[in-house]
Every structure is written in C-alpha cells, then in structure tokens.
C-alpha positions in Angstrom: -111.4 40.2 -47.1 -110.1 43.6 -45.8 -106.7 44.8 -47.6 -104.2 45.0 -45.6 -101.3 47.7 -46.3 -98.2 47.4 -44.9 -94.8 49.3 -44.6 -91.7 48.2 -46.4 -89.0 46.9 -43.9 -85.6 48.8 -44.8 -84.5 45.1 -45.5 -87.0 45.0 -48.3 -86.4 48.4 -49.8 -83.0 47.6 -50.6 -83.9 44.6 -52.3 -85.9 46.7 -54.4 -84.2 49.5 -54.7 -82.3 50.0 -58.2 -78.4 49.9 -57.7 -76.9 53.2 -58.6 -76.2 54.8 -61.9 -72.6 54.4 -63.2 -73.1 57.5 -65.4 -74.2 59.3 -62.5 -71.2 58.1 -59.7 -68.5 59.0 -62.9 -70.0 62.5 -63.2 -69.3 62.9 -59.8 -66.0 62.0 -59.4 -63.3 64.6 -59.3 -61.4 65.0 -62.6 -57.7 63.8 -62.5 -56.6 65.3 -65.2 -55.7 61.9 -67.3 -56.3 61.1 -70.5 -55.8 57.9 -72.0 -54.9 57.6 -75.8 -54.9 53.7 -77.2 -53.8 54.0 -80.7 -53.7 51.1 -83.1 -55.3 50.1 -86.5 -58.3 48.3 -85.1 -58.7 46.1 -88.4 -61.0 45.2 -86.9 -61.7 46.1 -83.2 -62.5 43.2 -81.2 -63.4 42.5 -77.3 -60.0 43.0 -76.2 -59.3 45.9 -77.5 -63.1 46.9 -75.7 -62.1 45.2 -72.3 -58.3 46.9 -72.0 -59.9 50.1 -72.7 -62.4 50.0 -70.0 -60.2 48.7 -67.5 -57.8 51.5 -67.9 -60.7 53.9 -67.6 -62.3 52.3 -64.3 -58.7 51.1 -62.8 -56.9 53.8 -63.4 -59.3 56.8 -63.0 -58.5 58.6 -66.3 -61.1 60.9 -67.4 -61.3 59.4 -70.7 -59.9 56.6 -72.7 -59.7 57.7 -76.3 -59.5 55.1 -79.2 -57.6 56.4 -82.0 -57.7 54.6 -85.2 -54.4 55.1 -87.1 -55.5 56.8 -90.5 -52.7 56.1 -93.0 -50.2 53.2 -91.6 -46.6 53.7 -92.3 -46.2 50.0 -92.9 -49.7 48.5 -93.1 -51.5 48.6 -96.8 -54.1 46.4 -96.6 -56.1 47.8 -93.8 -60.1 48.3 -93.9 -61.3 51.7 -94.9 -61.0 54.4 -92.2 -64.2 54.9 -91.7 -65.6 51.6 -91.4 -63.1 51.5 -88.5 -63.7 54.3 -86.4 -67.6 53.4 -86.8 -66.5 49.8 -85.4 -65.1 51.3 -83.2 -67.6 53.2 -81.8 -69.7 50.2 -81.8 -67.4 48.3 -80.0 -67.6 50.8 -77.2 -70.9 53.0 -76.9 -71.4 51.0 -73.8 -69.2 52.3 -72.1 -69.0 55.6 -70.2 -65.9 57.8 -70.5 -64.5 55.8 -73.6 -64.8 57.3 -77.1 -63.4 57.0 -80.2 -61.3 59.9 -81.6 -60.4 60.9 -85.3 -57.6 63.1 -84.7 -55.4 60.9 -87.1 -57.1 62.3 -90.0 -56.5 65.5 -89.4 -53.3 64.7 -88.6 -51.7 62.1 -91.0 -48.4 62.2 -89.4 -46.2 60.6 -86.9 -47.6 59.8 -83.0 -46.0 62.5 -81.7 -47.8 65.1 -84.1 -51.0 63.5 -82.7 -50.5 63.4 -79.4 -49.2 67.1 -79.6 -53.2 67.9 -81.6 -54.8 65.8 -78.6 -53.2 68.3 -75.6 -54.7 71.4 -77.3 -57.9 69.7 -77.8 -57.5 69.2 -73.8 -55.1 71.7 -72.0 -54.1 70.6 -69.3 -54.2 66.9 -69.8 -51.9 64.3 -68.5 -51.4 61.4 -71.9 -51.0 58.1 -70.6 -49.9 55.9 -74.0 -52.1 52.4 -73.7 -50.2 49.6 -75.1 -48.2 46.9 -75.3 -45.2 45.4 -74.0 -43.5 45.6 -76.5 -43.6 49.3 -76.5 -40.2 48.8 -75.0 -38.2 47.5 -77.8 -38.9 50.8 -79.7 -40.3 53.5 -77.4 -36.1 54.7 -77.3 -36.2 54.9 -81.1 -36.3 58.5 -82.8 -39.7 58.6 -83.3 -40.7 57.0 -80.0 -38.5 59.7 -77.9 -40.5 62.4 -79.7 -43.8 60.6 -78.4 -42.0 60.7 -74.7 -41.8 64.3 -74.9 -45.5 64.5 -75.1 -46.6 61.6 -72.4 -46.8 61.2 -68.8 -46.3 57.6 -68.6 -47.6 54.1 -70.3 -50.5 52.1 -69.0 -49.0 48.5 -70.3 -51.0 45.4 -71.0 -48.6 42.4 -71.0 -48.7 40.5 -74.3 -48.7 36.6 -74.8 -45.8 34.8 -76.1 -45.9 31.6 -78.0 -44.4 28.7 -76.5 -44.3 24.6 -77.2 -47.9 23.6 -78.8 -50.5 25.8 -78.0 -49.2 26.6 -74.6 -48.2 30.9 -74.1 -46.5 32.7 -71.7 -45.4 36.2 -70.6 -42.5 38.1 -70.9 -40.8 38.4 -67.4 -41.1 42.0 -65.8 -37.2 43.7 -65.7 -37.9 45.5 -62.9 -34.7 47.8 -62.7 -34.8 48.2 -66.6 -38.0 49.9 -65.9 -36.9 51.9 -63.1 -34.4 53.1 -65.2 -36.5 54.0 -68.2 -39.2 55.8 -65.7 -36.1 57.9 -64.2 -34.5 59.2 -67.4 -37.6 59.8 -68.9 -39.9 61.4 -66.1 -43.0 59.0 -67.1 -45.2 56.8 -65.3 -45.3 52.9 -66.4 -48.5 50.6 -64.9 -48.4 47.3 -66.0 -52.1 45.4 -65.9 -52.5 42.1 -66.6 -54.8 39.0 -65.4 -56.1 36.0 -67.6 -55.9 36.6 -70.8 -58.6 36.3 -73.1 -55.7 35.5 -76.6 -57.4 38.3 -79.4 -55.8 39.7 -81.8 -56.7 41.2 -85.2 -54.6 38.7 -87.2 -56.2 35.9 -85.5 -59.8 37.6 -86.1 -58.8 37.5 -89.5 -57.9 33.7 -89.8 -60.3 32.0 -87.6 -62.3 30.2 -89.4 -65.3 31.6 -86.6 -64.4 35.0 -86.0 -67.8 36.2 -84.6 -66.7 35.0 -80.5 -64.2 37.8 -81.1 -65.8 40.7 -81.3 -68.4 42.7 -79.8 -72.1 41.5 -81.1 -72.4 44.9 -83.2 -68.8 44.9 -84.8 -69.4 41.5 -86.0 -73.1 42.5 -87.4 -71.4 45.3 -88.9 -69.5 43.0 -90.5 -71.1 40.6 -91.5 -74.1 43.1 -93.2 -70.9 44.5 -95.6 -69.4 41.6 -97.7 -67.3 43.4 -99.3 -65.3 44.3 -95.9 -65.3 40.6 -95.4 -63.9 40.1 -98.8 -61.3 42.5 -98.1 -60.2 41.0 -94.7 -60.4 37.4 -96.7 -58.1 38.5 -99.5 -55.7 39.6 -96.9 -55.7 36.6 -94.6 -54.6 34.7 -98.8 -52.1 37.2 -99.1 -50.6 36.8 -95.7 -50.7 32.5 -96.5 -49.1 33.0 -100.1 -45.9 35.0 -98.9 -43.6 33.0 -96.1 -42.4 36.5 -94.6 -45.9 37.4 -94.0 -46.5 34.4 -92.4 -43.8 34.2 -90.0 -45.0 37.8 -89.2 -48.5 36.8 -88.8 -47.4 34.1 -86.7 -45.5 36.7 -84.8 -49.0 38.8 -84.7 -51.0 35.7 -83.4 -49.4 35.7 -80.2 -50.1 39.3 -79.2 -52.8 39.8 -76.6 -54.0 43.1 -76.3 -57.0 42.5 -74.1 -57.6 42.4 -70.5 -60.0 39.9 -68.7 -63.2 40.8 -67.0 -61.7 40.8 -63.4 -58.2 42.8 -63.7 -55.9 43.7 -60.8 -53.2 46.5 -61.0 -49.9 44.0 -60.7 -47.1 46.7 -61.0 -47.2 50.6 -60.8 -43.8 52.5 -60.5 
C-alpha cells in the first residue's frame, strides 16, 4: 500500500500546537514597577494564602508578590520554627512564576515599617502594595500602622469572612466614602478582590481534625514527614482549648479568610 503523506491543515496545527509558555509571556511583559509584600506568620501556609498571592500577581500586574514570613511575633509565641516556615512556604509556591518567598524579617527583627523600608533598597524604585486583610483598617491609623503608610503605595485587600448564625458567614459591607477618605489623606491606592471564598485559615488548619485538603500537597508532606512540627501545632491547638480567652480568639481566628478562589474578579479599585 503506497504511504501517503499529507500536509497539516492550519486547523490541525493548532490543535497540536503547544499553548504558550507562561514564563515566557511574563518575561515579556513591561515592568510596572510594583511590588507586592504579603506578610503574616504562615503557621503554616496553606492554599489560600497560595491562591491570594497569585491572583494579586496575575490581576494586578505586580512584578513580584513576595511572601514574607514574620520572624519574631510581637504577640504570637507558639509559632513553628522560622525556617520550617519559609521552606513551607516556598513549597507552597515554587509553581508559581513571579511569587517568592522573602526572608527580610530576619535580618530585620523589627517593626513593618523597618521591613518595608529594607525591601525598597533591595528594589529602588519599587512601588509596595501591602496584601492583606480587611481588617487592615481597624489598625492601619494606629502609630505603627502610619509608619508602614509612609512606606506604601496602597493595599491590595482580600475581604475576610465573618461568622454569622450556624455555619452560615458573611462579609463586611464595603464603606465606600470611608475609603475615599483614607485613600485621600493618605496618598495610597486601596483594591479590594474578592469572589467565593474557599474558608482557610491557620487556626482552622490547626484544629481540623483533616487538615491535609488545606494545604498544598508538598506543605502537607512536609508536614506530615516531621512529627515533631505536628506535635508542636497539636500542643497548641490544647493550649488554645484549655484557656477560654484563647478560644474566643481562636474563634475570632476561624472566621478569617485570607484566600481567594480560583476565578477572581477585581470588585473595587479607587
């Protein structure tokens, strides 16, 4: 039987044809100059902490989203080691182009504003953008939060969950001319992104009785190949139980969201 060749249609080539490079469309993107810094204590980094910061980096164009581990908490004593967290961390997002972890906080050991202040001259020129919270707003106008506005050029802001009846949540409504306001006096930027929210926390990593669907597969083989940070984590999900003021708090903790879903859409940007 003779062998026939014959010519791929156009049709057919891009059936075949791989889809492009992510790596290579980000490296050829102009740089915008922004930089964003998502601080916390990761104890321990789970998927939502992964998924806000790769949404801020592909919604929001920044050049980099840094995770930055705090490395000696003014009120938290009971946290993991600081180096199993930033390798977590790491783990948790490797995957991901243009988001890195950053240990700045141990050559810092002081106050946000000190670190933010080390993170501009590691990259002159570089616009902050704080990733947090909504409740950034009940202490961002504190002392220590109006040093940390000197440094940034606005907040990219994940709307928590709030507790209601039963299981049910809810957010916090958006005060739209409180926000105004704040952006005016203070010469920042404030982007709200929310969609449907996966509800991660630490605290509830820590006292689900299942806390592997929380974390990315290599956090929670990190994990779970260290007993001893188990045990640690264990002892302080008892400690929390045994004391009602850290359980009202870490019923306070349960609530918070601070992850984005897969499909986010930019909802407010003043």
């Amino acid at each position: 039987v003779p062998q026939v060749a014959i010519a791929p249609s156009p049709a057919m080539h891009a059936l075949v044809s791989p889809p492009p490079r992510r790596d290579i469309i980000n490296a050829q993107s102009e740089p915008t100059g922004m930089l964003g810094v998502f601080g916390g204590s990761f104890n321990p980094v789970h998927l939502g902490h992964a998924l806000l910061a790769v949404a801020t980096r592909e919604t929001l164009k920044c050049d980099e989203v840094l995770l930055v581990p705090v490395f000696k908490h003014a009120v938290k004593k009971d946290l993991l080691p600081f180096e199993d967290r930033v390798r977590m961390c790491e783990l948790a997002v490797e995957a991901f182009n243009g988001v890195r972890v950053s240990r700045i906080e141990e050559q810092t050991q002081q106050s946000n504003s000190v670190m933010l202040r080390a993170l501009k001259r590691e990259h002159p020129g570089s616009k902050l953008l704080w990733i947090c919270g909504d409740d950034v707003f009940d202490w961002i106008e504190n002392p220590l939060g109006m040093e940390m506005l000197k440094e940034l050029s606005g907040f990219v802001v994940q709307r928590r969950l709030h507790r209601a009846e039963g299981d049910s949540f809810f957010k916090q409504p958006i005060d739209d001319a409180y926000i105004a306001a704040f952006c005016a006096k203070h010469q920042v930027e404030v982007t709200f992104m929310a969609g449907e929210l996966p509800h991660f926390s630490s605290t509830l990593v820590r006292s689900a009785e299942s806390w592997r669907p929380f974390l990315p597969a290599q956090v929670a083989h990190y994990l779970s190949e260290r007993p001893c940070l188990l045990r640690q984590l264990g002892c302080n999900k008892r400690a929390r139980s045994a004391s009602p003021s850290r359980e009202r708090a870490s019923r306070v903790e349960d609530i918070v969201a601070w992850s984005v879903a897969r499909a986010v859409e930019l909802v407010h940007v003043l």
